[in-house]
N, C-alpha and C positions, 0 to 999 in steps of 0.2 A: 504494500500500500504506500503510496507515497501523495506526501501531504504540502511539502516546499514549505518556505517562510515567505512572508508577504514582502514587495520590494520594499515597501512603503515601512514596514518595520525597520528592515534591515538599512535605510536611510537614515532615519531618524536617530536610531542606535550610536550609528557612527557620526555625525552629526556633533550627538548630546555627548559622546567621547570625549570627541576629541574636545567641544566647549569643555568640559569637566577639567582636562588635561590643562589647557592656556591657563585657566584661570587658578588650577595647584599651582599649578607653575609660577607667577607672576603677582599672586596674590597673598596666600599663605597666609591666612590673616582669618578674624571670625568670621569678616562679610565674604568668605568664599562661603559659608554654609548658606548665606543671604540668597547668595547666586546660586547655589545648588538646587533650593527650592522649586524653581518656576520648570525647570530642568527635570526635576524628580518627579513634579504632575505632568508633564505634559509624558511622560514615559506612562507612568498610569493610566493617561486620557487615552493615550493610543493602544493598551491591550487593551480594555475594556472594551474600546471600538471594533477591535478584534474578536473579542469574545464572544463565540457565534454559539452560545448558550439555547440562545431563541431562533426556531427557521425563518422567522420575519426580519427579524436585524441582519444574516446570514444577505436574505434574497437584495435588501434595500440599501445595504450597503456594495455589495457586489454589483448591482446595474448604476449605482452612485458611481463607482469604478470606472463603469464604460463611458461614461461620459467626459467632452473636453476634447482635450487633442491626445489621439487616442492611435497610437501605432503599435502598440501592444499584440500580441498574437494570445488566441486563447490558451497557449501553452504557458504562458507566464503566467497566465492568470489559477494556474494550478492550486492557489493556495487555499484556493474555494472549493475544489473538488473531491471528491472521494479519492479519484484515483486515474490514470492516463487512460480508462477505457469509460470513464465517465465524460472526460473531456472530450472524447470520438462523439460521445452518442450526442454529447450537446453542438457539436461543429458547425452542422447544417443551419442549427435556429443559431450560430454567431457570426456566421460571416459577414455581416453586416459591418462587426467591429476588427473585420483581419484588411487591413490594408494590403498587406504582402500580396494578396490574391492581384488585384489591380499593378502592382510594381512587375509583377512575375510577367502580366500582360503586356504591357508597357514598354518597359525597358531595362526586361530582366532582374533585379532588386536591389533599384537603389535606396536613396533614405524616403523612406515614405510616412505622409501624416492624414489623417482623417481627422474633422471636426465635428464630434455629434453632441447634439443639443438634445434635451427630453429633462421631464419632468421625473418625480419619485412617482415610480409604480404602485398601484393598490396591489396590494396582496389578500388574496382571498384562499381559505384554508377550504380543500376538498376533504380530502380524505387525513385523520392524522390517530399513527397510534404512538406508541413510544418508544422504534424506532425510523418509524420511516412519516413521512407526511408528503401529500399531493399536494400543491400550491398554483392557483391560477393568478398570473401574472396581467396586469392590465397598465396602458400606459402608452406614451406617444414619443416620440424620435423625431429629429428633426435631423438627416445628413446632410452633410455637408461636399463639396465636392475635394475630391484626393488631392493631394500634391504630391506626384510620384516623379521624384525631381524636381524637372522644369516645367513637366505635360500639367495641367491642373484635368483629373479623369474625369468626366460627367459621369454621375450618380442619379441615384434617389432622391435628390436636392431636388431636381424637377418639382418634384411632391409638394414641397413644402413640409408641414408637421404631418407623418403618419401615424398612425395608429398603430399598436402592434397588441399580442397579444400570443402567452408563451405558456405552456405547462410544466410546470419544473417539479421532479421530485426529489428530495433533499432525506436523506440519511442520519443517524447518529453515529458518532467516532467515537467514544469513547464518552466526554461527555458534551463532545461537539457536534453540531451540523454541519455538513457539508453538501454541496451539490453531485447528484447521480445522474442528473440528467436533465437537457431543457429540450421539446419537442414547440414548433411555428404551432401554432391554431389557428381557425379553426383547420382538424384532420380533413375532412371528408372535401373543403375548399379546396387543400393543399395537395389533395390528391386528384386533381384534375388539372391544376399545372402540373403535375410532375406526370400524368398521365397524356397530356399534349408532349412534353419535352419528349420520351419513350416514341410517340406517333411518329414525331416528326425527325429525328433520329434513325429510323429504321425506314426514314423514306416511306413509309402507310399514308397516305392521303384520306384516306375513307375512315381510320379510325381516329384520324384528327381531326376532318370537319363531324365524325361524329359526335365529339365533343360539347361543338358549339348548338346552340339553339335555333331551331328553324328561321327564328326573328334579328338573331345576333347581327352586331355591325363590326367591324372591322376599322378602326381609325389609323392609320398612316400615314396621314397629310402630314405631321411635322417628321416624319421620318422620309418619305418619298412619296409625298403627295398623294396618295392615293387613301379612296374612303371605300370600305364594301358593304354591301349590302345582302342579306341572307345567306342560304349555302352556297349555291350557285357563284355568284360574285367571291366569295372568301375562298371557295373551291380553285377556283383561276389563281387567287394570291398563293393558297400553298402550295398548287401543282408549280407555281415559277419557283418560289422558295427550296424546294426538292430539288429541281433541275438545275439551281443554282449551289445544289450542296448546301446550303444552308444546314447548322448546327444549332439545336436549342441547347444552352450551357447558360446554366441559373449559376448566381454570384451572390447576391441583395436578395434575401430574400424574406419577406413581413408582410403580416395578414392581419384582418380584423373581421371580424363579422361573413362579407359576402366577398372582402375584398382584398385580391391577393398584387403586391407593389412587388417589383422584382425587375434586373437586371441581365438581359441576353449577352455575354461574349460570343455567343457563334453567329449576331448578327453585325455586318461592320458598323465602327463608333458604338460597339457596346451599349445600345437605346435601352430605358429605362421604359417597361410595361407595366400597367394596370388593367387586373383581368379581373370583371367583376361575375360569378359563378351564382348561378340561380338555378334553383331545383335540380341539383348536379350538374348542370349544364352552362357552358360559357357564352354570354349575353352582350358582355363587353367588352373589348381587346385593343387596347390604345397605346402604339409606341410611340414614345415620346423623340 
């Protein structure tokens, strides 16, 4: 099992060190205990912050984390986890927060930053015994666009503030929580992108406009002008998309309610989609 220490501890640590150390040093006197003081809480304030005794403070401090400027990879962020096979299962609901993904696309990996904006999530307790508990996560994100290097990448910024909404199940350690896992919500939405991306991958036309809704529109105009209308019309857009090799490859990827925001790399310029899914079926499909 492995658990890592927070970086953010191990700053602070060294920090409050070496302050400790200048001022034996230079001081030697009663007012170094004076100066020790404010030193000795703020070491206090920061394990408590850490003390992820409660799955609430666990979850609210953790999505506090991802906010900001934020180049971190979910593997750093270990300290939250259970364990590296918890970090897997949760990857797909974080890509959102891995820049690296956009730098590898780009221009191989250089320094890269993301700016995400969002509010403190509600947490709401599903299922909880005493050692595992379900948590539905609620909450809004606002990305920002990459700076991978000098390219600045077009994102989910398009958007503006989206919605998101994540299912986490969190563990006990001993007598800590830690995270096991964060699954996108809603499932059965998510599973009709990812049930297009599968269509249109294997080249199937028929069970990708199966997808869509006899009524669905198709919007394109800021991507390449073009707007469709029913099967028929959307049929011509993905038989050319096919013939053009086109690749669906999800990056971004956030849902709420009906409506799934996400990011195509196998379309050129990487256009940022909102596919809104109605009685399992895809109703609205807008590259940006």
């Amino acid at each position: 099992m492995y658990i890592g220490i927070s970086p953010t501890l191990v700053t602070i640590i060294a920090i409050s060190l070496s302050i400790v150390l200048f001022l034996y040093v230079y001081l030697r006197a009663w007012n170094f205990l004076i100066c020790i003081i404010p030193i000795a809480l703020m070491l206090i304030i920061n394990y408590y912050a850490l003390d992820f005794s409660n799955p609430e403070h666990l979850i609210k401090t953790f999505y506090g984390n991802l906010r900001g400027d934020f180049s971190r990879t979910p593997e750093e962020m270990s300290y939250y986890f259970v364990d590296a096979q918890a970090i897997g299962n949760s990857e797909a609901a974080l890509a959102i927060y891995n820049p690296a993904i956009y730098c590898t696309i780009w221009q191989g990996e250089p320094a890269c930053t993301r700016r995400i904006y969002g509010n403190d999530p509600e947490v709401k307790h599903l299922e909880t015994d005493a050692n595992t508990a379900v948590l539905e996560i609620t909450g809004t994100l606002e990305p920002q666009s990459i700076m991978a290097g000098s390219v600045a990448v077009t994102t989910l910024h398009e958007f503006g503030e989206i919605p998101f909404h994540h299912r986490v199940v969190v563990r006990k350690v001993g007598d800590q929580w830690r995270i096991a896992g964060i699954e996108t919500m809603p499932s059965d939405v998510i599973s009709v992108v990812l049930s297009f991306r599968e269509a249109m991958n294997t080249g199937d036309v028929d069970a990708a406009l199966a997808l869509f809704a006899d009524d669905a529109n198709l919007n394109a105009i800021q991507y390449s002008g073009g707007r469709y209308y029913g099967k028929e019309q959307i049929r011509d857009w993905l038989e050319f998309q096919v013939s053009q090799g086109t690749r669906v490859e999800l990056i971004d990827l956030l849902a709420f309610e009906d409506t799934v925001w996400w990011v195509n790399s196998g379309l050129q310029g990487h256009p940022s989609i909102e596919t809104v899914v109605r009685n399992g079926k895809i109703q609205t499909f807008s590259i940006r």
